[in-house]
LUMBA-117714 format. One record per atom (N, C-alpha, C, O): x, y, z; residue number from 1; residue in one letter; atom name. Coordinates in steps of 0.05 Angstrom, whole numbers. Last residue first. Layout:
BEGIN
      x      y      z num residuo atomo
      X      Y      Z NUM       a    CA
...
END
This chain:
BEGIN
      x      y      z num residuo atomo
   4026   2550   4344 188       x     N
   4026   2573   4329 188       x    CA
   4039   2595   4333 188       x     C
   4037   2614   4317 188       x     O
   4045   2511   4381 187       x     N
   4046   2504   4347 187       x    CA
   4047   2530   4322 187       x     C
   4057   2533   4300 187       x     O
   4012   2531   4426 186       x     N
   4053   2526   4420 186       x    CA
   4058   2540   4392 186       x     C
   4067   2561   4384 186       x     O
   3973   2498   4412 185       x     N
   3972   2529   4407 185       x    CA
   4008   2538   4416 185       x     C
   4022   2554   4403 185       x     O
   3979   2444   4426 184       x     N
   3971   2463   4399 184       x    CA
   3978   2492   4393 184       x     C
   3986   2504   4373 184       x     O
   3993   2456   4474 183       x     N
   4013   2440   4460 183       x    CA
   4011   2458   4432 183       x     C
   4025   2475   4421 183       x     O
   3947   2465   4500 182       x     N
   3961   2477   4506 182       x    CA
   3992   2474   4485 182       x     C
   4010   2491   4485 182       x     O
   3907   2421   4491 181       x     N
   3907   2449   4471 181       x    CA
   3931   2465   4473 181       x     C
   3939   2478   4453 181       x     O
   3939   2364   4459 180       x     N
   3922   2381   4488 180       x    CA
   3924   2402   4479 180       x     C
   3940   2407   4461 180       x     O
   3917   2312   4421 179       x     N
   3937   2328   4419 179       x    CA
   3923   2352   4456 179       x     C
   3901   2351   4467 179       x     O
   3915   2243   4422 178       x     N
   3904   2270   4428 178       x    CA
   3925   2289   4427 178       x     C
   3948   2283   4432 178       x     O
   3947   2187   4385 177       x     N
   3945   2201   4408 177       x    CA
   3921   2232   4406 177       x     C
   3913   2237   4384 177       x     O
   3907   2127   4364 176       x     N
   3910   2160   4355 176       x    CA
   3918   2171   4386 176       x     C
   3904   2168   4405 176       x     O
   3945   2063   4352 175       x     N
   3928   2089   4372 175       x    CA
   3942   2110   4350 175       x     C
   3961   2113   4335 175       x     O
   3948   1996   4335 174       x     N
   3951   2029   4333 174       x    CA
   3935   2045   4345 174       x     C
   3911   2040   4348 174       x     O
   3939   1944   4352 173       x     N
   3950   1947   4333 173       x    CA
   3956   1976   4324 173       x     C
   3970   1979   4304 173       x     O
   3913   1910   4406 172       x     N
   3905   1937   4398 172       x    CA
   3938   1938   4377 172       x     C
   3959   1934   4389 172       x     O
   3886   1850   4410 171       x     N
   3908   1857   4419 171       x    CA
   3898   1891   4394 171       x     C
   3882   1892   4375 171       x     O
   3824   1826   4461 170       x     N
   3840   1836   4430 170       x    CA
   3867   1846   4433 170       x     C
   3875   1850   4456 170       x     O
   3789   1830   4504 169       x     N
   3815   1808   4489 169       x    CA
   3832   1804   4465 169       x     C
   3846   1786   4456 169       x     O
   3759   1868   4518 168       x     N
   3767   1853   4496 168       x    CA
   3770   1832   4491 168       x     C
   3756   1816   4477 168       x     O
   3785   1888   4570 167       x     N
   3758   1886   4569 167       x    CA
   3744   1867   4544 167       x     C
   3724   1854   4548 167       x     O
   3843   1881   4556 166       x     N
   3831   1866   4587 166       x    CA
   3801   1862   4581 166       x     C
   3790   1841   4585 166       x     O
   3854   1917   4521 165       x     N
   3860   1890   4505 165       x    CA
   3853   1869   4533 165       x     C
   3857   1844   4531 165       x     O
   3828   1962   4526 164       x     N
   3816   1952   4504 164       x    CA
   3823   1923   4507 164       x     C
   3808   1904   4500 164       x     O
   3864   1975   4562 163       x     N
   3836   1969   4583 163       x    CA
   3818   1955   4548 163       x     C
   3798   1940   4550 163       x     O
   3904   1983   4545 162       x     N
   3916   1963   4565 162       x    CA
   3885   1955   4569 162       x     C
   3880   1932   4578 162       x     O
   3893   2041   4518 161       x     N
   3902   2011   4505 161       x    CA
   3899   1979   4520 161       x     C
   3895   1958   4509 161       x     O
   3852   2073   4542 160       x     N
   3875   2064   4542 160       x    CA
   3876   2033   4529 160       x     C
   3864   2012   4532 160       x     O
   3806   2088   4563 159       x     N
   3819   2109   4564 159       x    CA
   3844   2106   4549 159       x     C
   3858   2125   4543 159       x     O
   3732   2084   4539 158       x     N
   3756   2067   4544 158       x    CA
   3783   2092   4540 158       x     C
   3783   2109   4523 158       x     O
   3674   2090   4588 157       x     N
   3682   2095   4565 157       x    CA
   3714   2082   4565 157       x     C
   3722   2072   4585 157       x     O
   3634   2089   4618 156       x     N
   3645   2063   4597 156       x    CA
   3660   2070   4585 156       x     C
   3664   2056   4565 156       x     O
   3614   2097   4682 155       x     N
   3639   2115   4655 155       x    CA
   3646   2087   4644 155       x     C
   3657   2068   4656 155       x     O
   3595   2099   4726 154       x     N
   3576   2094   4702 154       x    CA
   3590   2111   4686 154       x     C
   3582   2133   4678 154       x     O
   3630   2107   4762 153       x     N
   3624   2084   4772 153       x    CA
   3606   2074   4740 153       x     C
   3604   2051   4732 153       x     O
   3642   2167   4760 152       x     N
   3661   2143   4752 152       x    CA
   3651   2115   4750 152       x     C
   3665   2098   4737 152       x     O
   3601   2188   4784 151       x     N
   3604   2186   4747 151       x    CA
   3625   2169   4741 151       x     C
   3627   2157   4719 151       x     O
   3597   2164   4832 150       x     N
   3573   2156   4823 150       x    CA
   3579   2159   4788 150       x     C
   3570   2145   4771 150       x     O
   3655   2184   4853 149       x     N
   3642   2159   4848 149       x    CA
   3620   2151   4833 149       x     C
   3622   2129   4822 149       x     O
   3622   2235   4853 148       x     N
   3645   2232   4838 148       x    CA
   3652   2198   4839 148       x     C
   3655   2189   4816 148       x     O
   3576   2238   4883 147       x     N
   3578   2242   4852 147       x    CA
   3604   2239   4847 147       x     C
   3605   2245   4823 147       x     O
   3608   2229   4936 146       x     N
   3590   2209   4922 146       x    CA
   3587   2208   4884 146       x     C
   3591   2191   4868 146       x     O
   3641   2275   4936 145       x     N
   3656   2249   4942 145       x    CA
   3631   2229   4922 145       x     C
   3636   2218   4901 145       x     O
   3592   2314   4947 144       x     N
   3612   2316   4924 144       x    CA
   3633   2280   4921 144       x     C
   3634   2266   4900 144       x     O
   3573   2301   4990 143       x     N
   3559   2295   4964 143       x    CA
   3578   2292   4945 143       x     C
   3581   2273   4930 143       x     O
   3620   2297   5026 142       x     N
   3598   2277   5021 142       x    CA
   3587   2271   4984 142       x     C
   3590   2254   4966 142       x     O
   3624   2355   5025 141       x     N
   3643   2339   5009 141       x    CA
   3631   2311   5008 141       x     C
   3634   2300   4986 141       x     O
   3571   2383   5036 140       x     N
   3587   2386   5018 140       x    CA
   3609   2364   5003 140       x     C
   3611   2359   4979 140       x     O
   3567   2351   5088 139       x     N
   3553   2353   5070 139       x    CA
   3559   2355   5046 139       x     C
   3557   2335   5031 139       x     O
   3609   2389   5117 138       x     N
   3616   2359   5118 138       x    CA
   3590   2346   5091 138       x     C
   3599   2330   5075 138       x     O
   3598   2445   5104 137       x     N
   3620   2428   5103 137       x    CA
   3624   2403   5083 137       x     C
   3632   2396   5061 137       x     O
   3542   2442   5130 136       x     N
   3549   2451   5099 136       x    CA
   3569   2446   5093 136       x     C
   3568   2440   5070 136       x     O
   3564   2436   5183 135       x     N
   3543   2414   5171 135       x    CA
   3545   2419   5133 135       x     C
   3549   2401   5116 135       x     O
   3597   2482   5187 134       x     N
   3610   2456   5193 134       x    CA
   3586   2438   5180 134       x     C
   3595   2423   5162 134       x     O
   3551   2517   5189 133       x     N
   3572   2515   5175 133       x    CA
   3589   2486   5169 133       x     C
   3591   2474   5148 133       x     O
   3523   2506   5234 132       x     N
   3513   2503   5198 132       x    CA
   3529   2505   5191 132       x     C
   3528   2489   5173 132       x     O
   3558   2507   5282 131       x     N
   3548   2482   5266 131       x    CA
   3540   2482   5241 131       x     C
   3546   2464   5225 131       x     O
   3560   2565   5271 130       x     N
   3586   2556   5267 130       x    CA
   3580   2522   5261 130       x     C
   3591   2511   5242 130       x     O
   3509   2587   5279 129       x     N
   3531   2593   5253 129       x    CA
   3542   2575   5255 129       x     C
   3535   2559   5237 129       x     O
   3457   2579   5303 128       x     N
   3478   2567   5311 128       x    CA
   3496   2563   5289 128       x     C
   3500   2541   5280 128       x     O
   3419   2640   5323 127       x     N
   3426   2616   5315 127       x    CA
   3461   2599   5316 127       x     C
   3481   2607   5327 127       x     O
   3386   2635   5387 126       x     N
   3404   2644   5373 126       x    CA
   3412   2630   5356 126       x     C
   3416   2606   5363 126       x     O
   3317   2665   5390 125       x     N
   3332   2642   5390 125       x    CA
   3356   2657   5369 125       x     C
   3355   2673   5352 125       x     O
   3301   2718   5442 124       x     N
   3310   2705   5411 124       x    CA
   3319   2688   5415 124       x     C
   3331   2684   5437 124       x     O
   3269   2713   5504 123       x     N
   3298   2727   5490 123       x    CA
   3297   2709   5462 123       x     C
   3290   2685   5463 123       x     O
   3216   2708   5520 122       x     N
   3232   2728   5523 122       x    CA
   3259   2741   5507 122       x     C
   3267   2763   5501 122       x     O
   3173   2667   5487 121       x     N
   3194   2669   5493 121       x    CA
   3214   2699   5504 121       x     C
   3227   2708   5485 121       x     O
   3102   2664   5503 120       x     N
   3121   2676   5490 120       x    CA
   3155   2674   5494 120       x     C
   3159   2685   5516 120       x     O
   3067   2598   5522 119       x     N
   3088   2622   5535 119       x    CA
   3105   2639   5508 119       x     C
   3119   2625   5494 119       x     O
   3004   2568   5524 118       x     N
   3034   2576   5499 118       x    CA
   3044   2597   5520 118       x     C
   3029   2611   5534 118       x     O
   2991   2527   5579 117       x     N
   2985   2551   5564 117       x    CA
   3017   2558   5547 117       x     C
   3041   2555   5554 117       x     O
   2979   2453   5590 116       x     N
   2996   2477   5593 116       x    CA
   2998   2497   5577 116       x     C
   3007   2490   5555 116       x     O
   2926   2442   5571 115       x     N
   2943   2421   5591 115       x    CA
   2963   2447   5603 115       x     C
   2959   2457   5625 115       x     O
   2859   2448   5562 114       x     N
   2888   2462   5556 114       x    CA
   2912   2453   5576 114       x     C
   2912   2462   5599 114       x     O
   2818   2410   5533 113       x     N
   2826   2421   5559 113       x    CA
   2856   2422   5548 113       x     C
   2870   2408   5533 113       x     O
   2752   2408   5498 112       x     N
   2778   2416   5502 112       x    CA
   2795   2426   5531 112       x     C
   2787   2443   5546 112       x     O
   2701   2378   5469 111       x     N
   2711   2392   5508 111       x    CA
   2737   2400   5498 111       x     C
   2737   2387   5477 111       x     O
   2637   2385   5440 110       x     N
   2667   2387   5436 110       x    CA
   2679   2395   5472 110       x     C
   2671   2410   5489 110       x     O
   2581   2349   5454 109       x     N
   2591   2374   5465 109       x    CA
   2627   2367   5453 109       x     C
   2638   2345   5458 109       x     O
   2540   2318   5445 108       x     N
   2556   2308   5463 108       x    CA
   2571   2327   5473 108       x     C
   2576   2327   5497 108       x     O
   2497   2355   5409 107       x     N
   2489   2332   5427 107       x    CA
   2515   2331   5451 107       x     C
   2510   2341   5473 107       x     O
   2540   2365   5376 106       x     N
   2529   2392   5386 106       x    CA
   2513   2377   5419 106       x     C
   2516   2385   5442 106       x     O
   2563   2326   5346 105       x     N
   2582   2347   5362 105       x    CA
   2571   2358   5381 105       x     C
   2583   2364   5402 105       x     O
   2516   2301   5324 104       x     N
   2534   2288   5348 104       x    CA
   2546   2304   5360 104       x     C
   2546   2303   5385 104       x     O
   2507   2344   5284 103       x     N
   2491   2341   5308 103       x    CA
   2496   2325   5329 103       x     C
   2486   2330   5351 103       x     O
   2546   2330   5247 102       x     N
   2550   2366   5271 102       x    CA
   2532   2366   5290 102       x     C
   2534   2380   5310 102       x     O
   2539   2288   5232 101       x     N
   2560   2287   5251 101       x    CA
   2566   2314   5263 101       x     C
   2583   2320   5281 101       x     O
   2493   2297   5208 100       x     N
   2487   2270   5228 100       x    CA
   2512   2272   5253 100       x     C
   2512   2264   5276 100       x     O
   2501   2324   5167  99       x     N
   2488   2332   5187  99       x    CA
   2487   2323   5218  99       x     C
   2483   2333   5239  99       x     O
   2539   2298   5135  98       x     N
   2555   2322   5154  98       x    CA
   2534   2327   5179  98       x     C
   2541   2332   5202  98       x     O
   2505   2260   5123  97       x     N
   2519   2246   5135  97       x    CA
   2534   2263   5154  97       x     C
   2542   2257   5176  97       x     O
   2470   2298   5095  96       x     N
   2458   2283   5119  96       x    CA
   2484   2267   5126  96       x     C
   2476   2255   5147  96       x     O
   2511   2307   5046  95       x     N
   2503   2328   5065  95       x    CA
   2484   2311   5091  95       x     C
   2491   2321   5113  95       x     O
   2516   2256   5023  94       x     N
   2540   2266   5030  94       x    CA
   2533   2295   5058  94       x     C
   2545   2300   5079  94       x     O
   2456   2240   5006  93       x     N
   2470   2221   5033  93       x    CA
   2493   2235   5040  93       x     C
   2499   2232   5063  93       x     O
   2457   2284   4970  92       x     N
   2446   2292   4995  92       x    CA
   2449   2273   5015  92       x     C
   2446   2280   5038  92       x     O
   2494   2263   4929  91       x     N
   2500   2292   4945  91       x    CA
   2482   2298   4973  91       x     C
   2490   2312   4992  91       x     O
   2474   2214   4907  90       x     N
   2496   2224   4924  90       x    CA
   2506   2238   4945  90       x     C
   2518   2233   4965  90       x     O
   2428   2242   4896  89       x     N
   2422   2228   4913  89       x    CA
   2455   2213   4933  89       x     C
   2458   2205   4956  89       x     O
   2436   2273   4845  88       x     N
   2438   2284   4873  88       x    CA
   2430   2277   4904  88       x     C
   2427   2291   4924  88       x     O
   2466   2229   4820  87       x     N
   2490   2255   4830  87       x    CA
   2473   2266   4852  87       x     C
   2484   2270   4874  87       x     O
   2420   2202   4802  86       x     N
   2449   2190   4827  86       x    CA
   2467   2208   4834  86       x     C
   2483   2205   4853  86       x     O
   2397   2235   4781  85       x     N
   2389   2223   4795  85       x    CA
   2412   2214   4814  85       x     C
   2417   2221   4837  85       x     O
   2430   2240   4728  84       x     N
   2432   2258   4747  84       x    CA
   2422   2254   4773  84       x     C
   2434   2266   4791  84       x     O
   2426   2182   4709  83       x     N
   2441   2198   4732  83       x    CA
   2444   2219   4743  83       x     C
   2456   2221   4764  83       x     O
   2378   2178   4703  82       x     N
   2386   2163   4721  82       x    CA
   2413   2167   4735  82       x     C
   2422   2161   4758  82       x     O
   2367   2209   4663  81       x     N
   2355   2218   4686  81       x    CA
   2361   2202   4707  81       x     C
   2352   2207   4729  81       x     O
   2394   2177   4624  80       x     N
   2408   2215   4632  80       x    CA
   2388   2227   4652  80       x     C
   2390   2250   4658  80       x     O
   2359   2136   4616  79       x     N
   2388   2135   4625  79       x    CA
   2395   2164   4642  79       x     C
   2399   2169   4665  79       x     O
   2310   2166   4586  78       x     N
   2315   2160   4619  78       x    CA
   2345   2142   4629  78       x     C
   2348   2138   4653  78       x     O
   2348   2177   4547  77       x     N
   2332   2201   4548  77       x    CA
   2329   2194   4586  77       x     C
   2339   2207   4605  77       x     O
   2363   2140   4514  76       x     N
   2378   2152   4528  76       x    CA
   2363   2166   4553  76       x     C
   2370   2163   4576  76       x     O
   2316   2116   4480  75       x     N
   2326   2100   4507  75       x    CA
   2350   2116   4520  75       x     C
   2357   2105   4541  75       x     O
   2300   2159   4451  74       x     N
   2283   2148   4472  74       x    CA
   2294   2131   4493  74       x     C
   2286   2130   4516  74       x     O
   2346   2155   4420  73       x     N
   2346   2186   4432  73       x    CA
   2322   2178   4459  73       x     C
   2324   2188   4482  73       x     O
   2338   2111   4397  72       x     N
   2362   2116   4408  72       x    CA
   2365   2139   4430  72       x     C
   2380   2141   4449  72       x     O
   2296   2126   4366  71       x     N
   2290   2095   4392  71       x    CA
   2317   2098   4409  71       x     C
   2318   2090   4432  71       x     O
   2312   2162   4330  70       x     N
   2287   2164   4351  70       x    CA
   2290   2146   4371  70       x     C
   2286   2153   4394  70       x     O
   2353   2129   4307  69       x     N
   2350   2154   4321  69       x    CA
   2339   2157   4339  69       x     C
   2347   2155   4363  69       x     O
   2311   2087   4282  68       x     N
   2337   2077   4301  68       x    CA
   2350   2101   4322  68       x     C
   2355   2097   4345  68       x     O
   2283   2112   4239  67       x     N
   2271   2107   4262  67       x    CA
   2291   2099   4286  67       x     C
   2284   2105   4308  67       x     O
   2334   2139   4211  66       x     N
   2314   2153   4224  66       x    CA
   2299   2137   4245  66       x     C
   2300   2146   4269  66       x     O
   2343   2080   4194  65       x     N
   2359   2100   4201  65       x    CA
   2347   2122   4222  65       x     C
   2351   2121   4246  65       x     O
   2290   2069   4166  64       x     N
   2301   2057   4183  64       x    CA
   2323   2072   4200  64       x     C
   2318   2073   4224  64       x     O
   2287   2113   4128  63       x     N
   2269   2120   4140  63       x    CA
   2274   2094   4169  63       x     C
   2264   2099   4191  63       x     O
   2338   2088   4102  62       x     N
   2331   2114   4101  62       x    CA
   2305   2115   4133  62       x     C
   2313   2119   4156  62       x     O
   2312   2041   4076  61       x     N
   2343   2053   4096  61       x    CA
   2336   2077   4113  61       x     C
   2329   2079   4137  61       x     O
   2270   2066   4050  60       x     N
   2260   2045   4065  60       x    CA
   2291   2040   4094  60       x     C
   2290   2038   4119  60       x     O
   2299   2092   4009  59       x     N
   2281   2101   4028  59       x    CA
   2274   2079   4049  59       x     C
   2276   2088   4071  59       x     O
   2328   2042   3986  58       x     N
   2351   2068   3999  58       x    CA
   2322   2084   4012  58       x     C
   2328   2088   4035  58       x     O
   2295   2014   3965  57       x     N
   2311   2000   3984  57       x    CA
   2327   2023   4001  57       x     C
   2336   2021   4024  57       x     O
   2267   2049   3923  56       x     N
   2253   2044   3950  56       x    CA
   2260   2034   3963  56       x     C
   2245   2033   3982  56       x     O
   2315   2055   3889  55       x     N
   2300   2079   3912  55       x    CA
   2286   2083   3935  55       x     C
   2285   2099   3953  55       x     O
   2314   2000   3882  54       x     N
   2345   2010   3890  54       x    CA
   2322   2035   3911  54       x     C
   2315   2035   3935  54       x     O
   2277   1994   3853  53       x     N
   2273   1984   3875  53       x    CA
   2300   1995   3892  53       x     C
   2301   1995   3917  53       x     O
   2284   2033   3808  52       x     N
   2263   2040   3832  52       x    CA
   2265   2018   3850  52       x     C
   2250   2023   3869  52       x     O
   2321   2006   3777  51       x     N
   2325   2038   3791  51       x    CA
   2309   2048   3819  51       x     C
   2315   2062   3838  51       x     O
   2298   1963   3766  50       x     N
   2320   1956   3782  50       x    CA
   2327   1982   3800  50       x     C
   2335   1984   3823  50       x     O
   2265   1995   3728  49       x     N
   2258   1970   3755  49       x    CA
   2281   1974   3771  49       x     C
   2280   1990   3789  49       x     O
   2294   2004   3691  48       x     N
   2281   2022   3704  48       x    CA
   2272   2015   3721  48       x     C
   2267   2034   3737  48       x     O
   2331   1958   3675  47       x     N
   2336   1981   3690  47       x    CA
   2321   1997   3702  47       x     C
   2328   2006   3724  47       x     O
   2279   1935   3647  46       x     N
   2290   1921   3666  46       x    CA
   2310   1943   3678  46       x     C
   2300   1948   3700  46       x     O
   2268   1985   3602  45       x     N
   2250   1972   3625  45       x    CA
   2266   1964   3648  45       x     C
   2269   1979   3667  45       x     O
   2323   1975   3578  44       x     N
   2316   2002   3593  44       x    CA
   2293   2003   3613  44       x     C
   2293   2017   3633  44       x     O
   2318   1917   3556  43       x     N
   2336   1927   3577  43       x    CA
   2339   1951   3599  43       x     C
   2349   1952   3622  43       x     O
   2281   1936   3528  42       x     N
   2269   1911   3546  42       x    CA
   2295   1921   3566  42       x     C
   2292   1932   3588  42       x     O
   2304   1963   3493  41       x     N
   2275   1978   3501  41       x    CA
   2274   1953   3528  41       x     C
   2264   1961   3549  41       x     O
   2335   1929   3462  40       x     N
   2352   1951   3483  40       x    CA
   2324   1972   3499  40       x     C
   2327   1993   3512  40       x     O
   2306   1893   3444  39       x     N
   2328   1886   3463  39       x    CA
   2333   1913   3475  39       x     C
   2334   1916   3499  39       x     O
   2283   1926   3403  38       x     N
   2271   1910   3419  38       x    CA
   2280   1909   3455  38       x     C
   2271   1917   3476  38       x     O
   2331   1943   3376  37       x     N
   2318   1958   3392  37       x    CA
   2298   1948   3416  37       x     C
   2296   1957   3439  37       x     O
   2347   1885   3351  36       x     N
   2365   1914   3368  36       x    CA
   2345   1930   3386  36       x     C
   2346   1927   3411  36       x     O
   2307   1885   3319  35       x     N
   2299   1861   3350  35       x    CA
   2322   1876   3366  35       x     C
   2320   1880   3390  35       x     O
   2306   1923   3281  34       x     N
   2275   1923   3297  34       x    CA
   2280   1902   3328  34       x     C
   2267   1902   3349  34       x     O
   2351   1916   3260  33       x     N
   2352   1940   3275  33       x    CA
   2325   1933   3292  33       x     C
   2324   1939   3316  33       x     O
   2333   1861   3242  32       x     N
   2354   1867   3257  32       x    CA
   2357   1891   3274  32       x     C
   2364   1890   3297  32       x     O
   2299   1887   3200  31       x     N
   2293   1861   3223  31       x    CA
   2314   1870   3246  31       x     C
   2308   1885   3264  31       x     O
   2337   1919   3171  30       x     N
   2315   1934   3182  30       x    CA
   2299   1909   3201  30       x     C
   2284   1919   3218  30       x     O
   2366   1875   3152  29       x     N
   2380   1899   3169  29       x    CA
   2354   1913   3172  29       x     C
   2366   1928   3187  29       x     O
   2332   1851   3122  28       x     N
   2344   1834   3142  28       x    CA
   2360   1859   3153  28       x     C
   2368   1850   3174  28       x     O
   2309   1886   3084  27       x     N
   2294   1879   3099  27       x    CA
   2311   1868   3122  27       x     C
   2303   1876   3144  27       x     O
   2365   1892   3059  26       x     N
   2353   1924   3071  26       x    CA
   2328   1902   3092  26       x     C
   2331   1904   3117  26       x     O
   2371   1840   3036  25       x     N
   2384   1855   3052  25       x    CA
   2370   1876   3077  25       x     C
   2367   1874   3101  25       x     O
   2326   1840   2995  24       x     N
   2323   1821   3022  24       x    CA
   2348   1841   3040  24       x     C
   2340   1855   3058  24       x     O
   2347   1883   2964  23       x     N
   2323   1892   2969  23       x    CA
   2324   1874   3004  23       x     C
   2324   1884   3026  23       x     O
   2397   1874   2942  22       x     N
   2390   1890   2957  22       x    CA
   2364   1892   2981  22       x     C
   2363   1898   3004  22       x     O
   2368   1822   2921  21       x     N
   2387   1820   2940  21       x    CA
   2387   1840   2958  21       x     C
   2382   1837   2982  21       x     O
   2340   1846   2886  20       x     N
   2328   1832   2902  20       x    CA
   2342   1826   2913  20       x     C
   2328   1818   2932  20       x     O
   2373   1871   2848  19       x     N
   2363   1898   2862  19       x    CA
   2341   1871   2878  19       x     C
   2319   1881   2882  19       x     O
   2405   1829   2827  18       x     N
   2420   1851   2852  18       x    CA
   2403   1863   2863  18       x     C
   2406   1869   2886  18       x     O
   2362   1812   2793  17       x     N
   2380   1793   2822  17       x    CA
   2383   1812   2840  17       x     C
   2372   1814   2862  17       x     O
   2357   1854   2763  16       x     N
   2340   1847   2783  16       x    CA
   2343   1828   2797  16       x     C
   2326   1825   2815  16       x     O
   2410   1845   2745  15       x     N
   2405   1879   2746  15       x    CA
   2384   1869   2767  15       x     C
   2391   1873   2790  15       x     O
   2418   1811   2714  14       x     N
   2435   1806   2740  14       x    CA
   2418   1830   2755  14       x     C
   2416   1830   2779  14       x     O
   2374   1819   2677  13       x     N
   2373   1792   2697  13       x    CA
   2392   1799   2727  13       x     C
   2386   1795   2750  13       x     O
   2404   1852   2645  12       x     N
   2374   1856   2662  12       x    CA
   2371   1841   2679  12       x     C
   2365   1850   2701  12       x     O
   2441   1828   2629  11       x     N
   2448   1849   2638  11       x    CA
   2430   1846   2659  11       x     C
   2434   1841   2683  11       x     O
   2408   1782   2593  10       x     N
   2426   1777   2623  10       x    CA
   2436   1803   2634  10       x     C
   2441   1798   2658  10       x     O
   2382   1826   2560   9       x     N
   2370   1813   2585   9       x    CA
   2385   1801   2609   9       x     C
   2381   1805   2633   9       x     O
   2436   1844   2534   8       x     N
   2418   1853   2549   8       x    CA
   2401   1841   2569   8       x     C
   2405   1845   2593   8       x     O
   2446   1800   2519   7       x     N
   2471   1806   2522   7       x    CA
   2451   1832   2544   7       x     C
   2455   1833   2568   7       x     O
   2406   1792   2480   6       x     N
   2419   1763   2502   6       x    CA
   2434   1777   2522   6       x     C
   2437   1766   2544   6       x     O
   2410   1823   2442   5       x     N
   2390   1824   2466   5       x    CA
   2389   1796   2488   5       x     C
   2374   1786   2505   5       x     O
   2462   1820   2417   4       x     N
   2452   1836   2440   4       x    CA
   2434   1835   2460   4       x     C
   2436   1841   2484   4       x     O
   2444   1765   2394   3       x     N
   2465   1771   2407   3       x    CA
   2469   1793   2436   3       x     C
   2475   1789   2459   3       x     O
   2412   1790   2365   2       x     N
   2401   1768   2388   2       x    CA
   2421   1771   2404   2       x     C
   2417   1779   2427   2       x     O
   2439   1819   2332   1       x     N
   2420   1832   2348   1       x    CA
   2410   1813   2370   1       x     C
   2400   1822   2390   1       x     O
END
């Protein structure tokens, strides 16, 4: 029976170790949750700062922005009277300058003197066929003569073996002949 009750009390013993272990535990996780929160209450402060100076940095923009408008809209305001100003101070040295020169006219007097009077012609002019013709001629082949030098003159292109191996220096090793339609159609 001592036996047992040895056997018991150390039972009991471990029994109120553990339930004081438990116990410091639960206190050291309920500390812990208490400076967690701490911390995260101090951090939601320090955000909440940071939120309002952000608001009052973005009004304070804000109401800068706005005043820059105003001061912008104030310094245009007599620019855009400076010129219209110059358009119509333009316009009226342009009209006193006409004035200045219809009142010379009128002062000195326009004279005109008619040297010899227009005469109607009596008989038609005849025309002269047979030169336009001959000018449309000689014209004609002119031009034509020129453009036909002028496309030969800017033709690169290569017609022949003899002109690959001069323009080159290559020696030409096979040709494709052309076939002509007239040939082709033989064929059929």
């Amino acid at each position: 029976m001592i036996n047992c009750c040895k056997k018991i009390r150390q039972n009991y013993e471990e029994v109120v170790n553990l339930e004081k272990a438990i116990t410091n535990t639960r206190k050291r996780i309920e500390k812990e949750i208490d400076e967690i929160v701490e911390l995260e209450e101090t951090g939601i402060l320090v955000l909440k700062a940071e939120e309002e100076l952000l608001l009052n940095t973005s009004n304070n923009l804000n109401q800068q922005i706005k005043d820059f408008a105003q001061k912008e809209y104030e310094l245009i305001q007599p620019s855009r009277g400076i010129d219209d100003n110059r358009e119509v101070y333009s316009m009226l040295l342009k009209e006193q300058e006409e004035a200045r020169i219809s009142q010379a006219k009128l002062e000195r007097g326009v004279k005109i003197k008619v040297i010899s009077p227009a005469i109607n012609p009596s008989v038609p002019i005849k025309q002269k066929k047979k030169l336009n013709i001959l000018l449309a001629i000689v014209l004609g082949m002119v031009s034509a003569l020129g453009m036909a030098f002028f496309v030969e003159y800017f033709d690169y292109s290569v017609n022949s073996p003899e002109e690959v191996e001069s323009h080159l220096g290559l020696s030409v090793w096979g040709s494709i002949k052309t076939l002509h339609t007239k040939s082709v159609m033989e064929g059929y």
